[in-house]
Structures are given as C-alpha cells and as structure tokens.
PDB file of N, H, CA, C and O in Angstrom:
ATOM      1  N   UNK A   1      65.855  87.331 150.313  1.00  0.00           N
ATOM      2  CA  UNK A   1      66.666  86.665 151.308  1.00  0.00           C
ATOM      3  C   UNK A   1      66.007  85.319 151.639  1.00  0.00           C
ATOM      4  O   UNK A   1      64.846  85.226 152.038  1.00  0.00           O
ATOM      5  N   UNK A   2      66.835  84.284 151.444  1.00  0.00           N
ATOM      6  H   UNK A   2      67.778  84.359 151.121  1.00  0.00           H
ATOM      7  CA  UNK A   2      66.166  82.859 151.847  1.00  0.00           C
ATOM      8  C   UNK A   2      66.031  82.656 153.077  1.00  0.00           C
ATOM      9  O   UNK A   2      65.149  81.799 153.111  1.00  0.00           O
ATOM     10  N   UNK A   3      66.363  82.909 154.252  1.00  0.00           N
ATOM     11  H   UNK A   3      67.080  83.605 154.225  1.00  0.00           H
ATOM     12  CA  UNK A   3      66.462  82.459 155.559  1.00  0.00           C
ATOM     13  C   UNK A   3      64.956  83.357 156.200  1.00  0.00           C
ATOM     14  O   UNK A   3      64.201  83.017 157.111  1.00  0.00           O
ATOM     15  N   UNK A   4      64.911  84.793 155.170  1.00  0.00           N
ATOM     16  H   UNK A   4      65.524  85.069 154.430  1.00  0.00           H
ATOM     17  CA  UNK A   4      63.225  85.075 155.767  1.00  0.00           C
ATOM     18  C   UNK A   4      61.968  84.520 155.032  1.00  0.00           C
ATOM     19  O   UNK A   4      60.832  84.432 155.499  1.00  0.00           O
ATOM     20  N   UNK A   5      62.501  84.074 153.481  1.00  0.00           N
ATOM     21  H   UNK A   5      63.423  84.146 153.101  1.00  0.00           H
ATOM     22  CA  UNK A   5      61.221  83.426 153.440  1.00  0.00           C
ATOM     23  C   UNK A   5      61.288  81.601 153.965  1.00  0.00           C
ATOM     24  O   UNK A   5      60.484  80.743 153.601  1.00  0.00           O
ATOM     25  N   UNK A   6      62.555  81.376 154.950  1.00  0.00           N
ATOM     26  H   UNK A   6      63.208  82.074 155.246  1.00  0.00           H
ATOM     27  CA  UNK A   6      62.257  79.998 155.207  1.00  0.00           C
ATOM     28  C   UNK A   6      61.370  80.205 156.488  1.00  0.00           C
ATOM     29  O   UNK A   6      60.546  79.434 156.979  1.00  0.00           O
ATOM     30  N   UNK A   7      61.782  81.511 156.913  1.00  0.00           N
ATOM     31  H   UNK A   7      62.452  82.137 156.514  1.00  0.00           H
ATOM     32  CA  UNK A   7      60.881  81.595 158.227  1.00  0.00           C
ATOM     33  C   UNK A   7      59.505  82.079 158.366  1.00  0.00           C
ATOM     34  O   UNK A   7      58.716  81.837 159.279  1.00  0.00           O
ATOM     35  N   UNK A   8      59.305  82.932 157.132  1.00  0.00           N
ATOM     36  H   UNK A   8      59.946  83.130 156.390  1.00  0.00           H
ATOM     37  CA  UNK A   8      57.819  82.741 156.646  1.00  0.00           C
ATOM     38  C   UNK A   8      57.216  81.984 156.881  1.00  0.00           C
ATOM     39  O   UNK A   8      56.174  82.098 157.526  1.00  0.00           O
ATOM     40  N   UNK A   9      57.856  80.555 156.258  1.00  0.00           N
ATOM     41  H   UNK A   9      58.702  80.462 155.734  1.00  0.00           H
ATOM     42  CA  UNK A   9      56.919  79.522 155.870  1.00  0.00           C
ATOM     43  C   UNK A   9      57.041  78.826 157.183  1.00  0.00           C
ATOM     44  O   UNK A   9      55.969  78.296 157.474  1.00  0.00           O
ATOM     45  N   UNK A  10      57.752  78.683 157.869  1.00  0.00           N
ATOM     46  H   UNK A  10      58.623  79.114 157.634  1.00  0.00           H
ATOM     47  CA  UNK A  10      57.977  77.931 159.771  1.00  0.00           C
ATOM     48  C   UNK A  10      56.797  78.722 160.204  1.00  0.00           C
ATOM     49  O   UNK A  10      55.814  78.142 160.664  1.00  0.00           O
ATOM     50  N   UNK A  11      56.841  80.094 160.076  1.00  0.00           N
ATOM     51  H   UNK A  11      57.639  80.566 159.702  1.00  0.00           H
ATOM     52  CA  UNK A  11      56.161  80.504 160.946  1.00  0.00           C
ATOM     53  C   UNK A  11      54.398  80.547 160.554  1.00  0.00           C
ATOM     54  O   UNK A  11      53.625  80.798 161.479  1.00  0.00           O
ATOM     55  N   UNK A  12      53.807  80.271 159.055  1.00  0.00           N
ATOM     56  H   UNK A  12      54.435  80.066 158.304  1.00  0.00           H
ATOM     57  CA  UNK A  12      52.834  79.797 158.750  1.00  0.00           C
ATOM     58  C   UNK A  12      52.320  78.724 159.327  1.00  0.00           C
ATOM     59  O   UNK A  12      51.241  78.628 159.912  1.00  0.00           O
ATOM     60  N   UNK A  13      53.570  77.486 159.040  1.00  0.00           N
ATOM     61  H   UNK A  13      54.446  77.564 158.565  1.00  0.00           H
ATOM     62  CA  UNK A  13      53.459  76.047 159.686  1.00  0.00           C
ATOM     63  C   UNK A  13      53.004  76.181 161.157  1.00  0.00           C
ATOM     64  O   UNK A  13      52.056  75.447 161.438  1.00  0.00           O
ATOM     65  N   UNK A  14      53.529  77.048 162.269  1.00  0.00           N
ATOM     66  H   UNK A  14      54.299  77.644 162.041  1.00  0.00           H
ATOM     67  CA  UNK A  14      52.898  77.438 163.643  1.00  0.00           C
ATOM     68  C   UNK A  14      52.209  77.767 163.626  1.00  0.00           C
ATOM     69  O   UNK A  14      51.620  77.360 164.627  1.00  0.00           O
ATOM     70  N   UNK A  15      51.332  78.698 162.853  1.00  0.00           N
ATOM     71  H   UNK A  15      51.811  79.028 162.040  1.00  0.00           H
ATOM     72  CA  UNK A  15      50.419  79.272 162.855  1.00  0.00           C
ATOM     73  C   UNK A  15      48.908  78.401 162.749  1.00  0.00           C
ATOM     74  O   UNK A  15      47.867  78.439 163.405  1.00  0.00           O
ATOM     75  N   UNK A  16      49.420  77.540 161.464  1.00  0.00           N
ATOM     76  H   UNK A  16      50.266  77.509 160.931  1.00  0.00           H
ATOM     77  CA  UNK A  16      48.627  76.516 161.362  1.00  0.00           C
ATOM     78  C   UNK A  16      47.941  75.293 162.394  1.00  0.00           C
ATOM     79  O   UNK A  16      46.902  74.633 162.372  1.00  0.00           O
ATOM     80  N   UNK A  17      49.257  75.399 163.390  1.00  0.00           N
ATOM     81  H   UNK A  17      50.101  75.935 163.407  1.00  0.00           H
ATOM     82  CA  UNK A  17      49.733  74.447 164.455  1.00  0.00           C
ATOM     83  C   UNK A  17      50.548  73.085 163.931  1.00  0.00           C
ATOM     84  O   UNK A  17      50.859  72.051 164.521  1.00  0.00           O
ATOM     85  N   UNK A  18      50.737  73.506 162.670  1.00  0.00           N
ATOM     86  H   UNK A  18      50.484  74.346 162.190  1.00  0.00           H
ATOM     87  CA  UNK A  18      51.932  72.330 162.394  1.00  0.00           C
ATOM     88  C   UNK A  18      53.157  72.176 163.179  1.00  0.00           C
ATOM     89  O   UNK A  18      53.604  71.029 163.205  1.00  0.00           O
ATOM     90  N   UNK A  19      53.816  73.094 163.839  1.00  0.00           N
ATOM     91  H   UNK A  19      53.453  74.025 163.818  1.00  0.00           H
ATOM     92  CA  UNK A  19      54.397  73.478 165.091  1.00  0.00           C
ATOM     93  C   UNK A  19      53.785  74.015 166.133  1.00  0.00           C
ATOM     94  O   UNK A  19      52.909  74.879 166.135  1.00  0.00           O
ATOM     95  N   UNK A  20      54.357  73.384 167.148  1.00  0.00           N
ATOM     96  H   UNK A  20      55.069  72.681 167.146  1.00  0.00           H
ATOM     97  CA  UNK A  20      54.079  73.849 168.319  1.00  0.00           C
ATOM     98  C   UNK A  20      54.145  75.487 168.835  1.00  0.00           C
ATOM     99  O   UNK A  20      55.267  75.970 168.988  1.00  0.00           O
ATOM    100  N   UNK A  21      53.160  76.183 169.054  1.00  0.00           N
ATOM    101  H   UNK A  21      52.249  75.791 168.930  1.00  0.00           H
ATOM    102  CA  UNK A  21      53.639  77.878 169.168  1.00  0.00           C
ATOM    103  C   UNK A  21      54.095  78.021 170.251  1.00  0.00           C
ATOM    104  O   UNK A  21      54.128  79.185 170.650  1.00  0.00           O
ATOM    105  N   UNK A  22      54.616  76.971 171.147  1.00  0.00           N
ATOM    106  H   UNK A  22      54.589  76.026 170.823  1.00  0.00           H
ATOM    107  CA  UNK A  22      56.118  77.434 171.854  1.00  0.00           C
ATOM    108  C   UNK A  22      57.262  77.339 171.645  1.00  0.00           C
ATOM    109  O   UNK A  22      58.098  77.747 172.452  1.00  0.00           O
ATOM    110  N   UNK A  23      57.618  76.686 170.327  1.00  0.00           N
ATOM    111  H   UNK A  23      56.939  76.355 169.671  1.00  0.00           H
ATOM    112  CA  UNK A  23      58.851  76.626 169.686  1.00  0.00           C
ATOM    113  C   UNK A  23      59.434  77.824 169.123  1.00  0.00           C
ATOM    114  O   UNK A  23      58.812  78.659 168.466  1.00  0.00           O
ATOM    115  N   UNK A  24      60.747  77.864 169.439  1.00  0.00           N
ATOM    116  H   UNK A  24      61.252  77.186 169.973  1.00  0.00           H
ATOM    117  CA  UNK A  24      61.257  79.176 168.589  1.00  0.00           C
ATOM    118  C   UNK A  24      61.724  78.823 167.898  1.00  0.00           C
ATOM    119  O   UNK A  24      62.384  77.791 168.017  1.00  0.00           O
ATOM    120  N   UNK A  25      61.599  79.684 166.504  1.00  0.00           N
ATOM    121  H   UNK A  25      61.062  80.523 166.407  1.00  0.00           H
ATOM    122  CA  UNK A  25      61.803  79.522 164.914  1.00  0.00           C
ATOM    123  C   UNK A  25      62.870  80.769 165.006  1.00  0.00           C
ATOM    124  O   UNK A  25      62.923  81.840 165.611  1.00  0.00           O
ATOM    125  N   UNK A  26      63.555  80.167 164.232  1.00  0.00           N
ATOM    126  H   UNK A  26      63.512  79.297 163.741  1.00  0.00           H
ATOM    127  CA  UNK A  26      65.386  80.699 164.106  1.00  0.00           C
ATOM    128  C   UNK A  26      65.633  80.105 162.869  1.00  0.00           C
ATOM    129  O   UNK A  26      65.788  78.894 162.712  1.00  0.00           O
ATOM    130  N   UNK A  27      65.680  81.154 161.776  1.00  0.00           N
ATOM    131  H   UNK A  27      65.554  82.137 161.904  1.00  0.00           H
ATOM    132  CA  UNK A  27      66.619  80.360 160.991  1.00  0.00           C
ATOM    133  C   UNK A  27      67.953  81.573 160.492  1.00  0.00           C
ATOM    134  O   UNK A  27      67.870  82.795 160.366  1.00  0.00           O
ATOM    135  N   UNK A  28      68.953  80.786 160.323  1.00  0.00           N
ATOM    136  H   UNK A  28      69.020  79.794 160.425  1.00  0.00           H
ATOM    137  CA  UNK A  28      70.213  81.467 159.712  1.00  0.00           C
ATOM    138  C   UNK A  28      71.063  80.924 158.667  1.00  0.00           C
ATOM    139  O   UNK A  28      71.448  79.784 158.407  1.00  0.00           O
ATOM    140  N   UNK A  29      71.353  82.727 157.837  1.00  0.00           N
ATOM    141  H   UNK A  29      71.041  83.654 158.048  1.00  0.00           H
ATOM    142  CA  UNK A  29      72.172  82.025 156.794  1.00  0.00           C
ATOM    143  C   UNK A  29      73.090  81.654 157.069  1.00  0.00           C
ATOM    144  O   UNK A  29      73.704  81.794 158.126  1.00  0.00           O
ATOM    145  N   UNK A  30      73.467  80.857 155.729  1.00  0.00           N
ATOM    146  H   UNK A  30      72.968  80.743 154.870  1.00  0.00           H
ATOM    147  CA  UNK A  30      74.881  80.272 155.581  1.00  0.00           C
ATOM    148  C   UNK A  30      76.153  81.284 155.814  1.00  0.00           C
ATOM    149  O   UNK A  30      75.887  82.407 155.385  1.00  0.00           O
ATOM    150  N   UNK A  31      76.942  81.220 156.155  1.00  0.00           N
ATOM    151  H   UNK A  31      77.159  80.308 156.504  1.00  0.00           H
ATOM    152  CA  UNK A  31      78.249  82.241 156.100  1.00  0.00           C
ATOM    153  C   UNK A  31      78.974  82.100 154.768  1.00  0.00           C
ATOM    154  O   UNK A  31      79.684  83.045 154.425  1.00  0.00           O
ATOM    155  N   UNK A  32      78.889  81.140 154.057  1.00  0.00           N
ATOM    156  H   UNK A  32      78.312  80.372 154.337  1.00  0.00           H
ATOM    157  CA  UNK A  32      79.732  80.891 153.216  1.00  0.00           C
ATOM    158  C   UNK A  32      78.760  79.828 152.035  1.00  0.00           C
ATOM    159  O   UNK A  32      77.842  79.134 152.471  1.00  0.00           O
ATOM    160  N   UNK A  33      79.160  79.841 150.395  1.00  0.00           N
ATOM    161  H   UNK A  33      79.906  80.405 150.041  1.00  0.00           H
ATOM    162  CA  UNK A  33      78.248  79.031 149.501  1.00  0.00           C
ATOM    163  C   UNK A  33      78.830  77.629 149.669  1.00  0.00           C
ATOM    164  O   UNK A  33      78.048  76.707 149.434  1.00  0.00           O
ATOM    165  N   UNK A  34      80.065  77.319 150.036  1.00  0.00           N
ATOM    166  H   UNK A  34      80.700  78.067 150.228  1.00  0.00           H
ATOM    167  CA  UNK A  34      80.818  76.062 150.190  1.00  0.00           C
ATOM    168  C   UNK A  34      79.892  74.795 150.915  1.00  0.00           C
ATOM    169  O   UNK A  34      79.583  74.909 152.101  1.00  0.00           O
ATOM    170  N   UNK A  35      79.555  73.819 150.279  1.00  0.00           N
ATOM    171  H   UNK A  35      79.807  73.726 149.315  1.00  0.00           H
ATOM    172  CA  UNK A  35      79.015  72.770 150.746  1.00  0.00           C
ATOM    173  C   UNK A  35      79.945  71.886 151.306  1.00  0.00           C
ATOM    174  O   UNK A  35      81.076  71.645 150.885  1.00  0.00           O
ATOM    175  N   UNK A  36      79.455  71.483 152.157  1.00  0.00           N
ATOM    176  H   UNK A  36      78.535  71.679 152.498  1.00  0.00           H
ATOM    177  CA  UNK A  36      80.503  71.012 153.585  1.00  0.00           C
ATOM    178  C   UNK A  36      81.459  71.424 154.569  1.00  0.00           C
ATOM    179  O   UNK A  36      82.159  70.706 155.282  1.00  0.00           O
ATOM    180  N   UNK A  37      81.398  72.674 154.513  1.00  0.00           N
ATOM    181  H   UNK A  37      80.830  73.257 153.933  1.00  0.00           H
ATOM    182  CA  UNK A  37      82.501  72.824 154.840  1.00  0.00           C
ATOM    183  C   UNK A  37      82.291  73.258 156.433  1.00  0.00           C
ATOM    184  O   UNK A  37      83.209  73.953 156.868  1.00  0.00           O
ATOM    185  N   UNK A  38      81.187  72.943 157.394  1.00  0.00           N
ATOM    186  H   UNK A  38      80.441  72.379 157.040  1.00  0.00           H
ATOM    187  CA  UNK A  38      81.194  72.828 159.047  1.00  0.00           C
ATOM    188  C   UNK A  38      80.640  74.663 158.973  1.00  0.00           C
ATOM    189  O   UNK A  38      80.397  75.125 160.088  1.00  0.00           O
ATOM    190  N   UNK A  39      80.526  75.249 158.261  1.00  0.00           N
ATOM    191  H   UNK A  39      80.723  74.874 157.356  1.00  0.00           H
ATOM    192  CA  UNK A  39      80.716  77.000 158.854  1.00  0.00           C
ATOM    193  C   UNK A  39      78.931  76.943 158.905  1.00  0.00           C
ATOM    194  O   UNK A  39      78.353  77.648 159.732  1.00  0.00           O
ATOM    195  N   UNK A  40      78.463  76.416 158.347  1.00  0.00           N
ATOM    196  H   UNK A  40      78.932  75.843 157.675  1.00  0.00           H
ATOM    197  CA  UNK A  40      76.654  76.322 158.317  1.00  0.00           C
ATOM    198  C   UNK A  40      76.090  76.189 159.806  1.00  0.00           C
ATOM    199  O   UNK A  40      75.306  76.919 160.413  1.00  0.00           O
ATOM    200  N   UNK A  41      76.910  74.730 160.294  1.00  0.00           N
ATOM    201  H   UNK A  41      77.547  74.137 159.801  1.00  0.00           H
ATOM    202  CA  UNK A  41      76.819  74.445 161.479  1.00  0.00           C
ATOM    203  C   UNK A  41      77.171  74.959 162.790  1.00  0.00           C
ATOM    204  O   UNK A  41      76.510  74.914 163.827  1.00  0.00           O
ATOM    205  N   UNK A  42      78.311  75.450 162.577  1.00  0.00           N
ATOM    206  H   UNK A  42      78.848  75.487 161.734  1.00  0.00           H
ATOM    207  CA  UNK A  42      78.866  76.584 163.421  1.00  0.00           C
ATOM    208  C   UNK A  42      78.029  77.888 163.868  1.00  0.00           C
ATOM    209  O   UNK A  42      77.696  78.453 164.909  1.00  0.00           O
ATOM    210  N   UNK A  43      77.869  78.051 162.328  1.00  0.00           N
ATOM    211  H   UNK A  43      78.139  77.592 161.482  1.00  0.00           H
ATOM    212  CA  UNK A  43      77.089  79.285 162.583  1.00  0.00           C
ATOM    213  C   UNK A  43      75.438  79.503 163.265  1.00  0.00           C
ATOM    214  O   UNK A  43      74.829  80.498 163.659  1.00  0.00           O
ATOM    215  N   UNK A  44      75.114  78.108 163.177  1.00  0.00           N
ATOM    216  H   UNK A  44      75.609  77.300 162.858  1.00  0.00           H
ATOM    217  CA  UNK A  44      73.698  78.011 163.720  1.00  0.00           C
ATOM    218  C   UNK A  44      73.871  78.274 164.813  1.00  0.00           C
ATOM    219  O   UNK A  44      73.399  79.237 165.416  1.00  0.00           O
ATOM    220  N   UNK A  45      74.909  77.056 165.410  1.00  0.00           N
ATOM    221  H   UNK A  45      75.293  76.273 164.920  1.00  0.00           H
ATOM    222  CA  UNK A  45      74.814  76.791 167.191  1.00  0.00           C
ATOM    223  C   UNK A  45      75.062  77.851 167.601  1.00  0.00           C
ATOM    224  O   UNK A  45      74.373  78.205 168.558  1.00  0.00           O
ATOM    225  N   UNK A  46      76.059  78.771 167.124  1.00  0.00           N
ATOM    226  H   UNK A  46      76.619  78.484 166.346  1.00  0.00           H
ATOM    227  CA  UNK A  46      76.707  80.092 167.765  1.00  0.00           C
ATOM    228  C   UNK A  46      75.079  80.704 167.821  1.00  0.00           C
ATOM    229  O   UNK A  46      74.635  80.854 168.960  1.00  0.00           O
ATOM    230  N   UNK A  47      74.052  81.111 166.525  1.00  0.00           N
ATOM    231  H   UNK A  47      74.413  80.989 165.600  1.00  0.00           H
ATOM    232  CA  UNK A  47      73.394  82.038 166.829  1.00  0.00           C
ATOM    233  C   UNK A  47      72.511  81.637 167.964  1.00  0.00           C
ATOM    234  O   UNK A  47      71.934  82.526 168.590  1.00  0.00           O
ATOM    235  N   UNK A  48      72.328  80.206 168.336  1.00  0.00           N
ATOM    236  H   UNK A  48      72.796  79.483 167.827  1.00  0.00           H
ATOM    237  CA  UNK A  48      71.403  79.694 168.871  1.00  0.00           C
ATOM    238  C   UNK A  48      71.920  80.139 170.847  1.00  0.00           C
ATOM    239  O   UNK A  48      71.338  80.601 171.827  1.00  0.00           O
ATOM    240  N   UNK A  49      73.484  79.578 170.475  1.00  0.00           N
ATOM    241  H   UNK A  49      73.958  79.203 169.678  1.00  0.00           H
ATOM    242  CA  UNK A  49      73.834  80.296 171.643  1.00  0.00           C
ATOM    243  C   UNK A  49      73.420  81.464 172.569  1.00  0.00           C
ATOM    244  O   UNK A  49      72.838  81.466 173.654  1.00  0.00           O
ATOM    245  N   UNK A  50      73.942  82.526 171.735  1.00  0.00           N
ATOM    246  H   UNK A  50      74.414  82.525 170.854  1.00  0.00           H
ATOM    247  CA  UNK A  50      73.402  83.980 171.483  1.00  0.00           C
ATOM    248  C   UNK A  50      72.509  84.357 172.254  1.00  0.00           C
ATOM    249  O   UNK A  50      72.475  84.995 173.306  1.00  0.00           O
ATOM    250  N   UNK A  51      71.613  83.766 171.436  1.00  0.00           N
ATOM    251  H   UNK A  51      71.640  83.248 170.581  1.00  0.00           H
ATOM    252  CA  UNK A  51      70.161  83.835 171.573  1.00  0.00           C
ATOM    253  C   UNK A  51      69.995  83.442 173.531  1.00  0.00           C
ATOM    254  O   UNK A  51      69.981  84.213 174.490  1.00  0.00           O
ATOM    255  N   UNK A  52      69.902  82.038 173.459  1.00  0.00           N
ATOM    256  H   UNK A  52      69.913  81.412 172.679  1.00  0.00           H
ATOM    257  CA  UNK A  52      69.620  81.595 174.792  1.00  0.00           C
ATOM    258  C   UNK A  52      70.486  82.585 176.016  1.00  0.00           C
ATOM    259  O   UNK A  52      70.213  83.190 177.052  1.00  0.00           O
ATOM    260  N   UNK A  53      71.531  82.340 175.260  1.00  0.00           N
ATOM    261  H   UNK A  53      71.753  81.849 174.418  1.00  0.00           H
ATOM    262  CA  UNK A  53      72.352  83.164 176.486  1.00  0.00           C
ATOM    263  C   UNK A  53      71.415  84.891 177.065  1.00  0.00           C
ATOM    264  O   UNK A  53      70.990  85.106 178.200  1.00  0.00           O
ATOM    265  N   UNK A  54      71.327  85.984 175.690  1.00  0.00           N
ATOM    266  H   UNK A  54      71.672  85.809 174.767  1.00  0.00           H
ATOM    267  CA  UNK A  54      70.964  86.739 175.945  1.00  0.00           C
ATOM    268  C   UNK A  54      69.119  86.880 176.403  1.00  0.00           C
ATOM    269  O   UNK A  54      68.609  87.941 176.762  1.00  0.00           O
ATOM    270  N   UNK A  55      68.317  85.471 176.268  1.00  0.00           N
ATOM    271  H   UNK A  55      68.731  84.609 175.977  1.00  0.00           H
ATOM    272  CA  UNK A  55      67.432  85.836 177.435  1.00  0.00           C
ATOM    273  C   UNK A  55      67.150  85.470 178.310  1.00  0.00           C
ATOM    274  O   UNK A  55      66.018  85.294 178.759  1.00  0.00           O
ATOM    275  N   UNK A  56      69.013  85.102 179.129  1.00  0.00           N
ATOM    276  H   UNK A  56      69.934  85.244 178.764  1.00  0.00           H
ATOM    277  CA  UNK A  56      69.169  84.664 180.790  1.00  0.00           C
ATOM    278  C   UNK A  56      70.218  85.714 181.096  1.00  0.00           C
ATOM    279  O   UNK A  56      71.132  85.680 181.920  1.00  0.00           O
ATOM    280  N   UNK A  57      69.806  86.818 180.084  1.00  0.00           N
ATOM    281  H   UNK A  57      69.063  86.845 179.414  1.00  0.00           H
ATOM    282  CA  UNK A  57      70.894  88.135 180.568  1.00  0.00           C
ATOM    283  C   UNK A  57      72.447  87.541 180.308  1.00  0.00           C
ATOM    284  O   UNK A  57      73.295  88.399 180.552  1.00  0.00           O
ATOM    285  N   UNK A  58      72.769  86.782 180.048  1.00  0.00           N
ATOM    286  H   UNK A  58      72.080  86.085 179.850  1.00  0.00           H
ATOM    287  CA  UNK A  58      74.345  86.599 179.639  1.00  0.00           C
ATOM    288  C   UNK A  58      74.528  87.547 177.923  1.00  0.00           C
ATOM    289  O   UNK A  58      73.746  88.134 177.176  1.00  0.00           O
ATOM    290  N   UNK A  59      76.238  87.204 177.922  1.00  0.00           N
ATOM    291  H   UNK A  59      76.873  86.727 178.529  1.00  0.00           H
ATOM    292  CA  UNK A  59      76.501  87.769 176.618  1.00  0.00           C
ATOM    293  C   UNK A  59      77.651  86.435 176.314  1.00  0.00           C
ATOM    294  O   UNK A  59      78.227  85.799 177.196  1.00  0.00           O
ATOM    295  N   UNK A  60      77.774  86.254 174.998  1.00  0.00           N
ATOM    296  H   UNK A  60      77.306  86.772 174.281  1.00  0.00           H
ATOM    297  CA  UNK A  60      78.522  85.278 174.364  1.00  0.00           C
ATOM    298  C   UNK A  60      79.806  85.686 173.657  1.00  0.00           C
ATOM    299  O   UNK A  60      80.492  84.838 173.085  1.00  0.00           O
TER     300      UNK A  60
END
C-alpha cells in the first residue's frame, strides 16, 4: 500500500526532526487512478476534516 509506506517515510523524516513532532502526518489514498480529476483533493480535505472534527468530539 503506497499511502503507508509514504507515511513511513514522513514519519522517519519526524523522527529525524526533519518535521516538526507536532505535526500530524496523514496521508490518503487516491479514490480513483484518474489524473485530474479533483477526487484526490476532495478526498484529502474530507479526511482531514474528519479527523479535526472528531478530536473536538464532532462528527462529519
């Protein structure tokens, strides 16, 4: 799966302190192989949403 070994390697890079270790590392796949077509982007913000929302106790 590409999206865990991209986060492997993010999360080496923190480790290292090439990132900051208060940053959260998120990565997500693509929904679809289609280049350009907005669903990549979509799909990030939504998970990113998600995310924030559910650790201020909301749901999305």
């Amino acid at each position: 799966m590409k999206t865990q070994y991209l986060l492997t390697e993010l999360e080496l890079r923190q480790a290292k302190g090439y990132i900051d270790k208060d940053v959260f590392l998120l990565t997500v796949e693509d929904p679809k192989q289609d280049v350009g077509s907005g669903g990549a982007t979509i799909n990030a913000l939504l998970t990113v949403a998600e995310y924030i929302s559910a650790q201020r106790g909301y749901n999305v």
